[in-house]
Each structure stands twice: as structure tokens, then as C-alpha cells.
N, C-alpha and C positions, 0 to 999 in steps of 0.2 A: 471577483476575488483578484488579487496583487496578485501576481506573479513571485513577488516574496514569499508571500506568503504559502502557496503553494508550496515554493523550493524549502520552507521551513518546516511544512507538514509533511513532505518526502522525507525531512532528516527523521522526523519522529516518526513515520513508519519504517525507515531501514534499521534504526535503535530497537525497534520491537520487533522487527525481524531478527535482530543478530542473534543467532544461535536457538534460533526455532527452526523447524521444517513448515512444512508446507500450514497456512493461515488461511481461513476466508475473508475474503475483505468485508463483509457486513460483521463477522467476530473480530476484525483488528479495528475497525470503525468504534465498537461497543468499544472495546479497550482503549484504543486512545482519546474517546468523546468528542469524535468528527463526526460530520454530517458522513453519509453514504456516497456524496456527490465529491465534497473535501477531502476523502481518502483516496477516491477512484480518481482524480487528479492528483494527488500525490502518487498512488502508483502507477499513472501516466508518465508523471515526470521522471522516475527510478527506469521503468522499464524504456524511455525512450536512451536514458544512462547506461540499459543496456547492466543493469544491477541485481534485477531479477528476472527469476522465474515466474512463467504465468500459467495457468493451467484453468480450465473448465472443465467444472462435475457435476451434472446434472443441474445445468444452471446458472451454477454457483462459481465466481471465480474464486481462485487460490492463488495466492502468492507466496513465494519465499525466496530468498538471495541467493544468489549464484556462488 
């Protein structure tokens, strides 16, 4: 995958964060119709931005904005 492309799938996960709490990333994956791999690099790129929160729940990461 581009690195564009990435940086483009991070805008579309911070857009469907804005103004939610806390998301699982295989429920924001379902929502936005990314792979599990395509989201989790996108919330690589956000959280290296220092844009979100990251958290793990039995498992399961969660994200949401700062």
C-alpha cells in the first residue's frame, strides 16, 4: 500500500471519529469498508500524529480523538 493512501484512510478514520467516543477498530473497519490491516494502518498513522487515543479491552483495540 502507497503511503497516500494510508495518509488518506487516516483522514477517513479521524472524519468517523469526530465526535464519537471511544470505537473498535474491526467496528470502524466494518463502517468505513477497510480491510482490518488498512484501518490498523491508518490508526498507526493518526496515533504516530499523536491524534488519538488508543486503548485495549480484552483484546480488542479502541480508538478515539484526543
Amino acid at each position: 500500500m502507497e503511503k497516500a493512501n494510508i495518509g488518506m484512510n487516516a483522514g477517513h478514520v479521524w472524519r468517523r471519529l469526530n465526535g464519537q467516543g471511544l470505537v473498535s477498530v474491526p467496528e470502524l473497519a466494518r463502517k468505513l469498508r477497510l480491510s482490518d490491516s488498512d484501518t490498523t494502518l491508518a490508526v498507526g498513522w493518526l496515533a504516530r500524529e499523536d491524534k488519538i487515543h488508543i486503548e485495549r479491552r480484552n483484546g480488542i483495540l479502541y480508538v478515539k480523538l484526543k
